[in-house]
N, C-alpha and C positions, 0 to 999 in steps of 0.2 A: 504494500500500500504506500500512496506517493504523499506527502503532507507537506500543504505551503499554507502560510500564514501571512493573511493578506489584511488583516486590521487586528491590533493588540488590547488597543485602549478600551477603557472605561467612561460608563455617563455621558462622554461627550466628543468630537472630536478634537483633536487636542493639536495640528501643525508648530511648527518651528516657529517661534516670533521670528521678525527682522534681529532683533535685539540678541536673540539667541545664535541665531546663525550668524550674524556677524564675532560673537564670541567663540564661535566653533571653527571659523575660516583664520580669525587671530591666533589664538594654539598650537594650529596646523602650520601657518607662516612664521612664528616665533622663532629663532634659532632654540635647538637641541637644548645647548648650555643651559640657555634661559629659564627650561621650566625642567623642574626638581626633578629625583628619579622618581619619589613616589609619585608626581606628578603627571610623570609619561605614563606608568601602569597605570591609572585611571585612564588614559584616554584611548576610547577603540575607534577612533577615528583619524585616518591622515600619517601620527606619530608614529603607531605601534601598528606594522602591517599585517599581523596576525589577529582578526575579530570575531567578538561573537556577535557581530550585530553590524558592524558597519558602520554609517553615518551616524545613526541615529536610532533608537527604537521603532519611531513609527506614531503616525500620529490617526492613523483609521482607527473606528472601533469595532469591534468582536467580529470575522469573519475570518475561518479555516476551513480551506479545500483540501479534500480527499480523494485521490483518484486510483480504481483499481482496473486492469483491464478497460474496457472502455466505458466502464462507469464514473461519474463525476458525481460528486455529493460537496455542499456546502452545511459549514456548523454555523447558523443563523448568517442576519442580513445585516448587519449595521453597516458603514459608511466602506470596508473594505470589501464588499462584493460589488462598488462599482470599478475599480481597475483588474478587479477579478473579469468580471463580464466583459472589460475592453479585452483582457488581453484571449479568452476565449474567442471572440469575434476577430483579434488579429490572426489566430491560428488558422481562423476556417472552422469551428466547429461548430454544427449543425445540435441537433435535440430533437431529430424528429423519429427515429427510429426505438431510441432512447431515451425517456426525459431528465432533464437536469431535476438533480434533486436538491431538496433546501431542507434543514430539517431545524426550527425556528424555535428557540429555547422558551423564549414568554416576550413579552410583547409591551415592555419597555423599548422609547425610541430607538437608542443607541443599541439596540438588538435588531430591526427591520428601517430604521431611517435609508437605510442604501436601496431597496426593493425597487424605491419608484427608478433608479439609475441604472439598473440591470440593463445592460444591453440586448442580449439575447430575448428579453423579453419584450422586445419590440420590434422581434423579428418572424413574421409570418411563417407558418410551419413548424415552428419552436413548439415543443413541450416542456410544463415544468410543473413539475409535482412538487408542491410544499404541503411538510407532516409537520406536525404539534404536538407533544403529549399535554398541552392547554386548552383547554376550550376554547371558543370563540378565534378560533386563526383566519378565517374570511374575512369575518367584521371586522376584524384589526387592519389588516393591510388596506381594507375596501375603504375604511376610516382617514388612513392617514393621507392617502389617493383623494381624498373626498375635497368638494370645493370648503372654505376656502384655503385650504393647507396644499393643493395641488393638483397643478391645471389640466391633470390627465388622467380620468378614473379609472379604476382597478380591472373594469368589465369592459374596458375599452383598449385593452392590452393587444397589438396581434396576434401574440403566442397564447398555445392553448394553454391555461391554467387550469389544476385541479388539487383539491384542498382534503386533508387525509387528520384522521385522529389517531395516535398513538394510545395503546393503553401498557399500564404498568406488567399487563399479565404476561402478555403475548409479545412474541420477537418480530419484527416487522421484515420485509427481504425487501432492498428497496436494490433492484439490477443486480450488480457484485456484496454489495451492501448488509449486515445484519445488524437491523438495528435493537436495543434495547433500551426503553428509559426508565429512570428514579423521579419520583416527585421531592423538591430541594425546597429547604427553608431559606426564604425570602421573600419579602413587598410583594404580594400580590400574585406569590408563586412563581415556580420556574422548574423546569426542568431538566435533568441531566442526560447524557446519552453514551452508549457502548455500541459502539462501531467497530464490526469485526468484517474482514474479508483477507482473503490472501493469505490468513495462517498471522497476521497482525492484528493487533486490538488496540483502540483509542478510545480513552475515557474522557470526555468533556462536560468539565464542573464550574461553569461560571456562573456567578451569580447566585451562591449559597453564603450563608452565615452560619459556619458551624459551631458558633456559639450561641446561637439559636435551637438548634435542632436538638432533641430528644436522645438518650440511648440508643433506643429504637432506629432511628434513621442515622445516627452514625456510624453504627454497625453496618446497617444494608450498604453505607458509602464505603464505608472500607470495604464488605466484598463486592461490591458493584467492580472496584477498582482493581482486584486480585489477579496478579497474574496480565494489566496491562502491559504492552509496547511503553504507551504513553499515556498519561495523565496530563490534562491540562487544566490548571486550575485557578477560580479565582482567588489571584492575589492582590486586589486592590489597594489597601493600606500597608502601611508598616504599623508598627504595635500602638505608637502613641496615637496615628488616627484610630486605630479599630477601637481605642477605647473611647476615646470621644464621638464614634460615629456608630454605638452598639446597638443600634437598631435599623442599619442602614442596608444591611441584607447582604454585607462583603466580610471577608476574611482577610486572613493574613498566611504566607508561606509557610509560614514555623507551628502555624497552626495544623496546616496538610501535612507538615513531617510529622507531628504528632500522632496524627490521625491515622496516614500509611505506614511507619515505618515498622519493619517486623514482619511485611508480607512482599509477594515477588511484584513489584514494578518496575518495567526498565527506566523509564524517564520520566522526570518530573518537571514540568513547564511553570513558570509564575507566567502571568497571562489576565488580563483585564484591569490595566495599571490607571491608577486616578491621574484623570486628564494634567493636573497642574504640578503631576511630581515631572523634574525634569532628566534628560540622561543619566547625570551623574546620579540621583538622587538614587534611581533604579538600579543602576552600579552598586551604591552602598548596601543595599535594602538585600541584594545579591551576594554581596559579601558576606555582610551579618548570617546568612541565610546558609552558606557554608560554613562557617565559621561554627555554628549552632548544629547541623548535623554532625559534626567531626567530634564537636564537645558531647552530644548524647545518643547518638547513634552512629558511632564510629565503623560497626557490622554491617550496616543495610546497605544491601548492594542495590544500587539506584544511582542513576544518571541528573542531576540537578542543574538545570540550563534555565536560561530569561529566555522568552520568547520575543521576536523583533519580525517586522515586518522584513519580508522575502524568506525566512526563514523556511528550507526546505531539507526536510529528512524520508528516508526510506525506508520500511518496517516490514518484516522484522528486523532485519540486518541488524548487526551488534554497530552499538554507538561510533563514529567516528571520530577522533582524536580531536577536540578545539579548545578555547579558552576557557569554557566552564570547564573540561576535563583536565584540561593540564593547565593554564595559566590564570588563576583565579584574582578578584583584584583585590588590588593595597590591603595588606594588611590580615589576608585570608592565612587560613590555614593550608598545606599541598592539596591540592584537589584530590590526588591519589588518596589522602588519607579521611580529605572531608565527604569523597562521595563518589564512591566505584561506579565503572562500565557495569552493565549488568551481563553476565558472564564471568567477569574477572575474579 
């Protein structure tokens, strides 16, 4: 199974100021001397040619493609399924034999804001199947489609559209696709999903507050997650927000090491980052984050990486060698010791 990450953020979407990128292109021109050696380890952009991430994070919100064989699936719609659908459309690919899948966690903006921008769906012949384990997934999209939020309604789409309810019981087949969902504590509900094909498995958990959630459903979260590829989960805050913001329906990383550590997942993703933390912030937040598995879970073999827009991995295939694996930032602990390949 093929996985690109085409929107990261949270709540909103979050682009580069002027302000910033001019302080990111100064760094990069600075002379070497200039900036400290802890200084250069912090920076994955320009200085240090070896990244996990590149320029930048990434400033879309929540969207991750999945492709197996010639099935294509998206993990909800926010602002990163529209360069997703540009770059399907630069390909040539078509949806009529097969339909594009979307499978749409709940129905906060920053979840389906990108829908109306889909290109493919505004392409005659197109199919595209969007599933829910939510109620109400029509009314939603036909809502935000609706005058006066947008001048092009939902039933006036040229591609076929068709609208599916997941339920908790049952496995859904969506083409290559197996899907399963959890119902997740958060605002007004959300859903989780296990997406298995190809002998890989992805787990995607945004938009939970697991310090909300019951015994009960922590437990079903952790085997929800046993034995994935991948986890992706939300990490929106670091500690000092989640306690200021503990009804806000987000977590924290150290909360998810908590929660999985002790059973087999290959990788662990942070993924749905509060629009106004910046680069560097997400760097720290990453550090600590290492730093914290090697202090109490020194054993669990798990792959612990930030997710960044273009990010692309192959599953199952054993991890490949990058900065979360081997070169962790300022101040970490050796990766090797704060968080094994799974295999190793």
């Amino acid at each position: 199974m093929h996985v690109r990450f085409w929107g990261v953020r949270g709540s909103i979407p979050s682009p580069l100021s002027d302000d910033e990128f001019r302080r990111k292109i100064s760094l990069v021109l600075r002379p070497a001397e200039a900036v400290s050696a802890a200084r250069r380890e912090r920076l994955s952009y320009g200085i240090k040619p070896a990244s996990a991430r590149g320029a930048t994070y990434g400033g879309n919100t929540s969207c991750v493609e999945l492709r197996q064989d010639r099935s294509i699936l998206s993990l909800d719609a926010g602002s990163g399924i529209r360069p997703l659908g540009l770059r399907l459309s630069s390909e040539g690919v078509r949806f009529e034999d097969e339909p594009f899948f979307l499978l749409v966690t709940h129905y906060h903006w920053d979840h389906i804001q990108g829908f109306p921008f889909f290109e493919p769906g505004y392409r005659s012949g197109n199919r595209i199947a969007v599933y829910s384990a939510m109620p109400g997934l029509r009314e939603a999209l036909r809502t935000q489609m609706s005058s006066p939020f947008f001048p092009k309604p939902l039933d006036e789409l040229p591609a076929e559209l068709t609208f599916h309810r997941l339920t908790e019981d049952e496995a859904a087949q969506l083409g290559a696709f197996r899907v399963h969902s959890l119902k997740l504590a958060h605002p007004n509900h959300s859903a989780g999903y296990r997406v298995e094909a190809g002998g890989a498995s992805v787990v995607y958990l945004t938009d939970t507050e697991l310090r909300a959630a019951g015994p009960d459903l922590l437990e079903a979260t952790r085997e929800f997650c046993r034995d994935a590829d991948l986890v992706i989960a939300d990490t929106q805050f670091d500690r000092d927000e989640a306690r200021k913001k503990a009804d806000w329906g987000h977590s924290t990383i150290f909360e998810f090491i908590e929660l999985l550590a002790g059973i087999p997942v290959g990788r662990l993703a942070l993924f749905h980052y509060d629009p106004k933390y910046s680069d560097e912030t997400i760097d720290q937040i990453f550090s600590e984050a290492l730093k914290f598995l090697s202090a109490h879970h020194r054993d669990w073999s798990c792959e612990l990486m930030a997710s960044h827009e273009g990010l692309e991995l192959s599953l199952p295939q054993a991890p490949p060698r990058s900065r979360a694996a081997s070169t962790p930032p300022p101040d970490a602990l050796p990766a090797e010791r704060s968080c094994r390949s799974a295999g190793k």
